[in-house]
C-alpha positions as MATLAB code, in Angstrom:
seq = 'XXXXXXXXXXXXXXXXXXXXXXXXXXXXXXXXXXXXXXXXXXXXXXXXXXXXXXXXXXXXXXXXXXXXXXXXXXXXXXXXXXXXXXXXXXXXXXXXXXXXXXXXXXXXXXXXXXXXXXXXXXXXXXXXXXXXXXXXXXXXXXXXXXXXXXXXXXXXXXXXXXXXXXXXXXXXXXXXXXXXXXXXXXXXXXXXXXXXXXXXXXXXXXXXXXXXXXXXXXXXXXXXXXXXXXXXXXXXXXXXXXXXXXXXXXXXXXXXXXXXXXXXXXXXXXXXXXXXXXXXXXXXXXXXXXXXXXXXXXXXXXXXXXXXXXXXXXXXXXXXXXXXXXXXXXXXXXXXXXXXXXXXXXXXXXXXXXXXXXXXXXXXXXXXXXXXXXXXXXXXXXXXXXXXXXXXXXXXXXXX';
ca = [
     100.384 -136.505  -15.571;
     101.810 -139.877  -13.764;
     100.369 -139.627   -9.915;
     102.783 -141.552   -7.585;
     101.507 -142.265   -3.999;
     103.624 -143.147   -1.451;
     101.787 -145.229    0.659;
     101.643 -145.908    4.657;
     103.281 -149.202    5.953;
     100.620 -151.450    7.365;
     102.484 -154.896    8.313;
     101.909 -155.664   12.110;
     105.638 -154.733   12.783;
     105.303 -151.819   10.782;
     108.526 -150.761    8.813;
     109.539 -147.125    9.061;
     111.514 -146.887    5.777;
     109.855 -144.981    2.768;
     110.993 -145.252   -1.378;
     111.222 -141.562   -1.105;
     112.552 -139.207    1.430;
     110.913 -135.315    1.200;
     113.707 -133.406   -0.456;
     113.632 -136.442   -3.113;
     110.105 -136.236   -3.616;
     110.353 -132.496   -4.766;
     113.389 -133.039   -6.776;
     111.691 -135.703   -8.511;
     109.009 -133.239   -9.099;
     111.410 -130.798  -10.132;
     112.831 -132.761  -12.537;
     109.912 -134.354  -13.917;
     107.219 -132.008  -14.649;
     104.781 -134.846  -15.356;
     105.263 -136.732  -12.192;
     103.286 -135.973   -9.301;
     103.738 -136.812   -5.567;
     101.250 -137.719   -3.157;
     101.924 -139.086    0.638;
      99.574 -140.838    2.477;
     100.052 -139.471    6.219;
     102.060 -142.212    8.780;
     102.801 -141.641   12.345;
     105.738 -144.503   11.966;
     107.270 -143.180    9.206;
     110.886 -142.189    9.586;
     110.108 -138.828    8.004;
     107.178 -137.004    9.492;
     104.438 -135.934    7.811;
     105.393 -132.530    8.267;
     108.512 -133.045    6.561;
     106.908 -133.802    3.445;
     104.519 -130.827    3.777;
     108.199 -128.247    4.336;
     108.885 -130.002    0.654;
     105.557 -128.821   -0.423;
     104.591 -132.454   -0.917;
     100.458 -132.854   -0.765;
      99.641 -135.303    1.843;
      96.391 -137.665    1.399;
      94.543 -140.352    3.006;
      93.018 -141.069   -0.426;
      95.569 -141.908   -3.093;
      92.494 -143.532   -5.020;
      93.058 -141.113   -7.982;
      97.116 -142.234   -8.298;
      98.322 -144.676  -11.439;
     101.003 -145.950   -9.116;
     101.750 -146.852   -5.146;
     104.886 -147.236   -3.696;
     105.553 -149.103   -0.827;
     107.986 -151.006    1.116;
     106.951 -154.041    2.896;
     103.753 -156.694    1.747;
     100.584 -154.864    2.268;
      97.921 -156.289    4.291;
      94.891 -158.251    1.848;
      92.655 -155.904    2.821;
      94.010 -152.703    2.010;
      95.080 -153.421   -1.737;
      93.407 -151.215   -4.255;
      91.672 -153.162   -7.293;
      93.362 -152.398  -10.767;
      96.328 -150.547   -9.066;
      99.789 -150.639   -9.997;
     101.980 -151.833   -7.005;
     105.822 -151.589   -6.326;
     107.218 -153.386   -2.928;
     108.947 -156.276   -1.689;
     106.271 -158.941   -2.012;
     107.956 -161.768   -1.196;
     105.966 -164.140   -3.447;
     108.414 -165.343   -5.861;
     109.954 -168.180   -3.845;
     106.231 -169.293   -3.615;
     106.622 -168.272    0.453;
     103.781 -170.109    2.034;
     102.897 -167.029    4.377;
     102.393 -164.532    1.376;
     100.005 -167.128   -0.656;
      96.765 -165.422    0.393;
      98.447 -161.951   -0.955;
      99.375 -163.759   -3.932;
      96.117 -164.658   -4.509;
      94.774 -161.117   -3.740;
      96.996 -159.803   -6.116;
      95.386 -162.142   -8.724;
      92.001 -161.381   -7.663;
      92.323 -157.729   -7.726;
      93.561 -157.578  -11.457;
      96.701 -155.815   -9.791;
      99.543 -154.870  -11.728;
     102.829 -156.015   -9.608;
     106.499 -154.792   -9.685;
     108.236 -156.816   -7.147;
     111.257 -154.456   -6.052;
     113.876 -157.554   -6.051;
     112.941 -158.259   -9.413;
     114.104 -155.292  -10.777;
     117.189 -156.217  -12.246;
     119.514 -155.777  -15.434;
     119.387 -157.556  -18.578;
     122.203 -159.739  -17.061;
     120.010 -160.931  -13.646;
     122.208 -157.920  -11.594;
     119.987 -156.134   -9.113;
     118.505 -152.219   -9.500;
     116.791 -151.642   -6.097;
     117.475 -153.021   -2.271;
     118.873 -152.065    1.159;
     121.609 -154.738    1.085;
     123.905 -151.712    1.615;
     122.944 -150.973    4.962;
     121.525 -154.448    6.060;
     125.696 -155.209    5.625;
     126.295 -151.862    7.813;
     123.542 -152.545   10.748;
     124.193 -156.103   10.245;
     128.322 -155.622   10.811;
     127.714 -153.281   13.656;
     125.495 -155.352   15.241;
     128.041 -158.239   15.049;
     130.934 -156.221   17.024;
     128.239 -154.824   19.105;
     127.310 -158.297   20.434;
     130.994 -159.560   20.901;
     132.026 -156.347   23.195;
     128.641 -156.959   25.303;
     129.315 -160.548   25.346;
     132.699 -160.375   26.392;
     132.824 -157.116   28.266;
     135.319 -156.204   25.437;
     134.022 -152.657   24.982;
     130.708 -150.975   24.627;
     128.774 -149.368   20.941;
     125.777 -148.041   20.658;
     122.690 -150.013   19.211;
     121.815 -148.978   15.680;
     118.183 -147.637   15.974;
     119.215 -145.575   18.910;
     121.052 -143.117   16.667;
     119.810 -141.464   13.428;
     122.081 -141.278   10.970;
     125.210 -143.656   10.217;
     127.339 -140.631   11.089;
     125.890 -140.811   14.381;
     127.562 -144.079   14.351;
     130.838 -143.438   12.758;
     131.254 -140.793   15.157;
     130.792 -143.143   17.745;
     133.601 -145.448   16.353;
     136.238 -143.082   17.453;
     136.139 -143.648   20.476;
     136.255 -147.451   20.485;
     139.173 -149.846   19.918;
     138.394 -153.437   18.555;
     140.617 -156.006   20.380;
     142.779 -158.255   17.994;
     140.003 -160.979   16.598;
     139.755 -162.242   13.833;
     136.508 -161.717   11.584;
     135.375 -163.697    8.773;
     133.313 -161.921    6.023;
     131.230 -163.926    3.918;
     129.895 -162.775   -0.156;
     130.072 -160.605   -2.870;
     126.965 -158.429   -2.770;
     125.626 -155.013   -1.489;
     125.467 -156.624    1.666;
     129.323 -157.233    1.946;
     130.211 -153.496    1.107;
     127.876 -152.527    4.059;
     130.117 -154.551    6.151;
     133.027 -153.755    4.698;
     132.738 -150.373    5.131;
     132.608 -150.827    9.155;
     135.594 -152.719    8.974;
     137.497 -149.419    7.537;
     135.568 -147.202    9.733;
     136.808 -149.562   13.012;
     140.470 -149.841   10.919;
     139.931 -153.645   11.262;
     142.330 -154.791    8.666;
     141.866 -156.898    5.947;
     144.271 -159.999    5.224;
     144.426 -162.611    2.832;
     142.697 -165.621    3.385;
     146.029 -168.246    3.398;
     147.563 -165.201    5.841;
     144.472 -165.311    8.015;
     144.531 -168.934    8.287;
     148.056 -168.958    9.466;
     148.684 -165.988   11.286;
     147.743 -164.799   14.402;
     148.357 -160.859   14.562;
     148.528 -158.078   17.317;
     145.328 -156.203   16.035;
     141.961 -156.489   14.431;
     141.615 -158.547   11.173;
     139.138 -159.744    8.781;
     139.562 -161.644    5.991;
     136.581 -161.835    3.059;
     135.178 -165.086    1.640;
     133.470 -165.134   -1.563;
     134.032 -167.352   -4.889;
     136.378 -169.995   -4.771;
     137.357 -168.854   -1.456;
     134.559 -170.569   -0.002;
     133.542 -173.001   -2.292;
     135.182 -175.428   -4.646;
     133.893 -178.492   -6.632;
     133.714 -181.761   -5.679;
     135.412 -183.583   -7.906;
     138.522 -181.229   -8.694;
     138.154 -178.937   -5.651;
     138.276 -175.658   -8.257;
     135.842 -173.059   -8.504;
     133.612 -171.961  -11.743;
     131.444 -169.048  -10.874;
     128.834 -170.122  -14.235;
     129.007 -173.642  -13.532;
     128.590 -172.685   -9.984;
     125.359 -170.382  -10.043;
     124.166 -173.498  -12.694;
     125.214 -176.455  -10.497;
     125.360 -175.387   -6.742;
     125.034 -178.736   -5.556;
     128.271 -180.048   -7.178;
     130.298 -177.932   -5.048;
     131.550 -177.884   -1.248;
     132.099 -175.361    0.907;
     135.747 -174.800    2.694;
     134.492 -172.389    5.556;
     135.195 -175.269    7.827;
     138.761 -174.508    7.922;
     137.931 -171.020    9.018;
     135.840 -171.990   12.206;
     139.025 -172.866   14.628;
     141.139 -169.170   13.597;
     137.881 -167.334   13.590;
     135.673 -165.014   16.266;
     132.640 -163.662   14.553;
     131.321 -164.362   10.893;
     129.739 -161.334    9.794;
     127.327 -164.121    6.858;
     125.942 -162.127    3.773;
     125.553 -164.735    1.163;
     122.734 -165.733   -1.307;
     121.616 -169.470    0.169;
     119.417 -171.825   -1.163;
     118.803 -175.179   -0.199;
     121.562 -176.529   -3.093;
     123.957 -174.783   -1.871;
     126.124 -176.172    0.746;
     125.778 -174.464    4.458;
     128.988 -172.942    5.848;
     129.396 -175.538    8.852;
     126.908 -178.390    9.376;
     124.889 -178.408   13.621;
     127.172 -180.994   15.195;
     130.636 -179.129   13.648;
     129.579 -176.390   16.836;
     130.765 -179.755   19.350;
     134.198 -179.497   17.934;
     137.050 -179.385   20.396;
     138.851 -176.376   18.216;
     135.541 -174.777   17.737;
     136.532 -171.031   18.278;
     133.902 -169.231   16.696;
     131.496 -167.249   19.488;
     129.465 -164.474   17.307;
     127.831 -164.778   14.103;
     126.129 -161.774   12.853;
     123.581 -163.930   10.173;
     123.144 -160.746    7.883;
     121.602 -163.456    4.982;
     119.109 -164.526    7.807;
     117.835 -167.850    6.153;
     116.179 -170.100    9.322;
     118.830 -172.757    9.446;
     119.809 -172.470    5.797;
     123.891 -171.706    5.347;
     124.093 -170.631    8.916;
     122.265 -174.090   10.093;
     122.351 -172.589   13.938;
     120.079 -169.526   13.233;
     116.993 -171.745   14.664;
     114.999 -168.900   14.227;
     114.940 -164.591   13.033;
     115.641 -162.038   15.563;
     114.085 -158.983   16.115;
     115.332 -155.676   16.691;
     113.911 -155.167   20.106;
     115.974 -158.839   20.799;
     118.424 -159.201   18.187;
     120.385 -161.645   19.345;
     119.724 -165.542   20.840;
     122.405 -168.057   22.742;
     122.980 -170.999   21.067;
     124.330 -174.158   23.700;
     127.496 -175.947   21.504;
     126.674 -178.882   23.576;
     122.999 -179.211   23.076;
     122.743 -177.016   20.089;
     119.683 -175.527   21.678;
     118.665 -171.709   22.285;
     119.714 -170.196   25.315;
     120.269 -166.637   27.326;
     122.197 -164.098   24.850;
     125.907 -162.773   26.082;
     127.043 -165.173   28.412;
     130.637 -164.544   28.720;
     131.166 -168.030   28.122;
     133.041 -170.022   25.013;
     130.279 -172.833   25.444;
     127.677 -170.650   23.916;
     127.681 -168.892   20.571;
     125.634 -165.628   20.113;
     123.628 -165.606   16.633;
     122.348 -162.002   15.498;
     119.633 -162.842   12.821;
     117.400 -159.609   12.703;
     115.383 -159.700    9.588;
     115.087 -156.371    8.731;
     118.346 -154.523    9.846;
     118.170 -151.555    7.595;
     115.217 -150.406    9.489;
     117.513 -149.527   12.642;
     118.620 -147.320   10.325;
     115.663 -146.224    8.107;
     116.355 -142.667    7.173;
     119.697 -143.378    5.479;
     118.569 -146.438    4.268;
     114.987 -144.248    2.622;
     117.554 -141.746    0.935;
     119.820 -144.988   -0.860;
     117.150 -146.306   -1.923;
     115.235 -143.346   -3.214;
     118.464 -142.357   -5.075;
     118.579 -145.449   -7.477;
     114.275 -145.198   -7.792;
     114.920 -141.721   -9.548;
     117.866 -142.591  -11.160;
     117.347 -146.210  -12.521;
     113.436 -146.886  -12.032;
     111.098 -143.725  -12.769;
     112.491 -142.906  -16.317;
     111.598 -146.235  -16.858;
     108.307 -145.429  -15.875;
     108.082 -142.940  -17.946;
     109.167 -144.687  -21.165;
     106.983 -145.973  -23.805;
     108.103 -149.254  -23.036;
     110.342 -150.859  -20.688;
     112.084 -154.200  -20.507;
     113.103 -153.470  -16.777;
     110.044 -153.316  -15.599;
     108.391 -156.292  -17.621;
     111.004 -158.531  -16.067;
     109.662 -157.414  -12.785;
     106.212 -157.406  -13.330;
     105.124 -160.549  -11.335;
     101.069 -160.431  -12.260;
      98.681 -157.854  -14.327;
      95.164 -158.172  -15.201;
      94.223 -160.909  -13.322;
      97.083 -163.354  -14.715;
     100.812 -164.053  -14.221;
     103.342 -162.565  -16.523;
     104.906 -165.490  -18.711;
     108.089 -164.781  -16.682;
     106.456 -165.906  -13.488;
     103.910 -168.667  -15.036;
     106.364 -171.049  -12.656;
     104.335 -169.739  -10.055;
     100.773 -171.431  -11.411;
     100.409 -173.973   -8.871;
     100.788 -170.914   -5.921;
      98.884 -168.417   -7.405;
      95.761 -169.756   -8.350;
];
């Protein structure tokens, strides 16, 4: 018998999003005879406790006796369990200097861990995330802060509604004005906004059109490829040589910035990549842009303006184009640009978010669990017995 405990969220900011939702815990059950489910009770847990127990789910503040512990965020030092097998985003394999001390914990305790975001295909292509509805919450939080900063028209914040359907309901009832939207990548997190784009029938135009058009109604046109970047030295686009050699290419958003009114940003940055606009292109006397919903969130990385994360409670911060300095949120004023940067968007909408991700745990991750051996789950096995996993060995210096 394999015992799974899902375990309670401990971070300061606790997150309220859970790898399995109560129905999918007893289907999983159902379906797997040799699986068992155990909660560990949470009063901010998007499902209550006694939603699990309707499921017939056994709840426990001791999951000392499970093989494996699913959670979501890092868990606090002090709460890992020596010899356990772990599963959750531990942000550790950038070497991020805030999670060195779990790192080292994680060594210490002879823990087995299986980052989530290294759970990927044989070809590098991710299994588990909420990029999905980070591009949803993200995008919505976008139009939201345009119609508050301009008066335009009025939506509902995410977390104040339950379900997505809450929020597509509340779609019918609003008309975009005729901007013009720039979408940015190729990920889960661009089909999360480009869902609210149908769901607001904002329509989608070709890039050359975009640039030369002006139109009557709501647009948006998406970046991603050689749409936004092209090399150097023959200004064409390679997506190999690109993911090999970021730093021989450029990026062409710059011609976007003077036909454009909010970037909804959900790209993959790192620091060889080229940022969308550089600080001092926000002075620029065709400078249109006045909302950028930074769904990719990297502190001044290919958004260089987001000085800082947002939070959910304040999601959005004023940025002065002539100072390029932080200042009051939706003035109704072309001199300021509003950045939304939350850092953890799909927990405004954590229930839907629980059930997508639950779905591809079951489907993708726990027969893999199950099997005698799996390659999956090697490649995402950061550290086990005390040592890093050859795969990870580049993390030496940060782990011991």
């Amino acid at each position: 018998m394999l015992r799974i405990g899902l375990i309670r969220e401990r971070k300061k900011l606790p997150d309220e999003r859970v790898a399995l939702a109560p129905k999918q815990c007893r289907q999983v059950m159902e379906r797997y005879p040799d699986i068992k489910i155990i909660v560990e009770p949470s009063p901010k847990r998007c499902f209550t406790d006694d939603e699990y127990r309707a499921e017939g789910i056994e709840m426990s503040d001791d999951l000392g006796n499970c093989d494996i512990l699913l959670g979501i965020k890092e868990v606090p030092v002090e709460y890992l369990m020596p010899g356990k097998t772990y599963f959750f985003f531990s942000h550790t394999k950038k070497k991020q200097p805030h999670n060195q001390e779990l790192m080292h914990a994680l060594i210490a305790k002879r823990i087995r861990m299986i980052d989530y975001e290294c759970l990927v295909h044989s070809d590098d292509q991710r299994i588990l995330g909420f990029g999905m509805y980070a591009g949803i919450v993200g995008a919505h939080n976008g139009l939201l802060t345009y119609g508050k900063k301009f008066g335009a028209y009025n939506l509902p914040a995410a977390h104040s509604v339950r379900t997505y359907a809450e929020l597509i309901q509340a779609y019918e009832s609003v008309r975009i004005p005729n901007i013009k939207i720039v979408v940015t990548g190729s990920g889960k997190v661009a089909s999360g906004v480009l869902d609210v784009m149908r769901q607001l029938d904002i329509e989608e135009v070709e890039p050359a059109d975009y640039l030369t058009h002006q139109y009557e109604y709501p647009v948006f046109t998406h970046l991603k490829g050689g749409d936004l970047y092209a090399r150097k030295d023959n200004n064409l686009f390679f997506r190999d040589d690109f993911h090999a050699h970021p730093e021989m290419y450029k990026c062409l958003f710059a011609s976007y910035v003077n036909q454009t009114d909010i970037l909804m940003n959900g790209i993959y940055w790192e620091e060889r990549i080229a940022r969308l606009f550089e600080k001092e292109d926000i002075r620029r006397n065709d400078w249109r842009l006045n909302v950028i919903a930074d769904i990719s969130c990297d502190v001044e990385g290919s958004v260089p303006i987001t000085l800082d994360s947002t939070t959910i409670a304040s999601p959005v911060m004023g940025i002065d184009r002539a100072t390029i300095t932080q200042t009051d949120a939706f003035r109704n004023t072309r001199e300021t640009i509003d950045i939304m940067a939350v850092d953890n968007l799909p927990n405004e909408l954590p229930c839907d978010a629980s059930v997508y991700f639950g779905v591809h745990l079951e489907k993708y991750i726990l027969p893999e669990l199950l099997a005698t051996k799996s390659a999956i789950l090697e490649r995402a096995t950061i550290c086990e017995g005390g040592k890093l996993t050859k795969r990870y060995e580049y993390l030496s210096d940060y782990a011991y």
